[in-house]
C-alpha positions as CSV (number, residue, x, y, z in Angstrom):
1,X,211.9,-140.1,-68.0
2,X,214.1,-143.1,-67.3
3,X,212.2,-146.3,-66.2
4,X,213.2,-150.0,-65.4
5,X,213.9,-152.2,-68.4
6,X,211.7,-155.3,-66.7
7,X,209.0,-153.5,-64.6
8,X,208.9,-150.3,-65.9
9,X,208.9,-148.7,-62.8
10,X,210.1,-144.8,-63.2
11,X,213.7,-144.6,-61.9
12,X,214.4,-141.1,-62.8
13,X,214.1,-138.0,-65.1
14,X,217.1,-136.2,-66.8
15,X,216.3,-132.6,-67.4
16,X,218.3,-130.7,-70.2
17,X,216.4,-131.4,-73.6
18,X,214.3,-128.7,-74.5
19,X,212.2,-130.5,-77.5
20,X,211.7,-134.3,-78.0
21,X,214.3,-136.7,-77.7
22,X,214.6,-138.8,-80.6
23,X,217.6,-141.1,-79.7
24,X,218.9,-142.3,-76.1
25,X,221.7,-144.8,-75.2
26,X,223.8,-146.2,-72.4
27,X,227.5,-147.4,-72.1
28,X,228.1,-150.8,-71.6
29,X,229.0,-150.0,-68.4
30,X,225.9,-147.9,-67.9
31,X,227.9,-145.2,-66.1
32,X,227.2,-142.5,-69.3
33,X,224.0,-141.7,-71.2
34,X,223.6,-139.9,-74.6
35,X,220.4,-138.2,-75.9
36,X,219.3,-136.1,-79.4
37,X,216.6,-134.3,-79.5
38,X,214.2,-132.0,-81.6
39,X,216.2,-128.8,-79.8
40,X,219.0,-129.3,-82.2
41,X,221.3,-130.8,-79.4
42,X,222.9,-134.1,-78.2
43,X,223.4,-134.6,-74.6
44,X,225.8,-136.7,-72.7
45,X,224.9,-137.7,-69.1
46,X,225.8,-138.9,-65.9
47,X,224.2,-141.8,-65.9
48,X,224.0,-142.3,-62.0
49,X,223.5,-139.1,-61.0
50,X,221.5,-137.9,-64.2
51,X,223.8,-134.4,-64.3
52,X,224.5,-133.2,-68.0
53,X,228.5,-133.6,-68.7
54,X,228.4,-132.5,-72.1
55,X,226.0,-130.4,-74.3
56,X,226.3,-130.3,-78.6
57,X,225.1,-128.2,-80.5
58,X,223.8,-129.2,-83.7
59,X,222.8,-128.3,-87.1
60,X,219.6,-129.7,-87.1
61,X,217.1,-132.1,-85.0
62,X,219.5,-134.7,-83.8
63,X,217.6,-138.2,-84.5
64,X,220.4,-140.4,-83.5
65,X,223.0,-140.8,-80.9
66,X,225.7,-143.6,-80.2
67,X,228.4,-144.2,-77.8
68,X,231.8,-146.1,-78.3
69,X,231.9,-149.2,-76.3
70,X,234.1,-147.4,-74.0
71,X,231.7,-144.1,-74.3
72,X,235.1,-141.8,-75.5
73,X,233.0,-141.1,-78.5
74,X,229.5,-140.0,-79.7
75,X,228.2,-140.3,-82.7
76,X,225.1,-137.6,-83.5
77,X,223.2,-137.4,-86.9
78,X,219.8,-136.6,-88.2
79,X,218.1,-134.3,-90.4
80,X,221.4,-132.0,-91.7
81,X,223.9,-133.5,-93.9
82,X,226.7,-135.5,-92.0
83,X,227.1,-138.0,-89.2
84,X,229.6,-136.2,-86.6
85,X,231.9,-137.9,-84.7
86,X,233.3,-136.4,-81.5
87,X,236.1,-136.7,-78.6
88,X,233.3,-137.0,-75.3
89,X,236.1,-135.0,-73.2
90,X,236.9,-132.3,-76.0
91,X,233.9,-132.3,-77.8
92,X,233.9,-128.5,-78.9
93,X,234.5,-129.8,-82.2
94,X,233.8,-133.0,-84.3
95,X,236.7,-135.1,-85.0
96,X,235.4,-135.8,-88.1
97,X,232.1,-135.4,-90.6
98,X,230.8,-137.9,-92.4
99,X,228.9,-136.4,-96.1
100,X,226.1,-139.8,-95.7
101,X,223.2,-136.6,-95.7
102,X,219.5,-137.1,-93.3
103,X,220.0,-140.3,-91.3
104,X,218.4,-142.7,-89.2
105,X,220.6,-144.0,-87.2
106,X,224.2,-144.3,-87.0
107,X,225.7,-146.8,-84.7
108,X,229.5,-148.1,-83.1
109,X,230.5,-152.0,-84.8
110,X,233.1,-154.1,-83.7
111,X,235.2,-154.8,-80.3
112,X,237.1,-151.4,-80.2
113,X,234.0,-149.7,-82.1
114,X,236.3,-149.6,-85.2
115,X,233.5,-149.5,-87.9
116,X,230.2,-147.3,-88.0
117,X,227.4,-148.1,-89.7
118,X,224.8,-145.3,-91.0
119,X,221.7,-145.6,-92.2
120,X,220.5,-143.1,-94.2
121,X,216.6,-141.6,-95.1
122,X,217.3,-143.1,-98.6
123,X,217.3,-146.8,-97.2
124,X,220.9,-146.9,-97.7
125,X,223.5,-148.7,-95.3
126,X,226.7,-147.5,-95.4
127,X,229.9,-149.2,-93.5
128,X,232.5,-146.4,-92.3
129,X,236.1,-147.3,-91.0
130,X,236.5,-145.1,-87.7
């Protein structure tokens, strides 16, 4: 359920997830919308129209998403033991894996989203060149 950041007023509902979602974010421009959830998939959305443009499969419950500043790539990571990194428009693979093990979070850093930042179950912070 997506609702307004001020009132709270319900603005919309994206269907796709089929567990809890652990993890949601927007583009700066707000034109794309990533999810994670407790199905063992990361979602990226339309963020007008609320239509699913990409689906990723994952290893485990998917706890954290993050776009790039320019939301050409999406971070996912959770409860198996890497933060992926993928292409939005080719994302049958992950560019890369990064062996951090169960996360919190992982996020973009930087003007061109040149640097992650992970954040592991062990309290650890780790800086990443992307």
């Amino acid at each position: 359920m997506l609702r307004d950041g001020v009132t709270g007023d319900w603005v919309g509902t994206f269907e796709g997830h089929g567990g809890a979602v652990w993890s949601a974010c927007l583009s700066d421009d707000t034109f794309v919308a990533a999810t994670g959830s407790a199905d063992q998939s990361a979602i990226v959305w339309d963020a007008k129209t609320g239509d699913i443009r990409q689906r990723l499969p994952q290893k485990h419950v998917c706890k954290t998403v993050a776009l790039s500043k320019d939301a050409s790539l999406l971070l996912t990571g959770g409860l198996f033991s890497s933060v992926n990194l993928y292409d939005v428009s080719n994302p049958e693979t992950p560019l890369f894996e990064l062996p951090v093990g169960p996360v919190k979070f992982a996020r973009f850093y930087g003007d061109q989203s040149e640097i992650i930042i992970t954040g592991s179950t062990d309290g650890k912070l780790t800086k990443w060149d992307a």
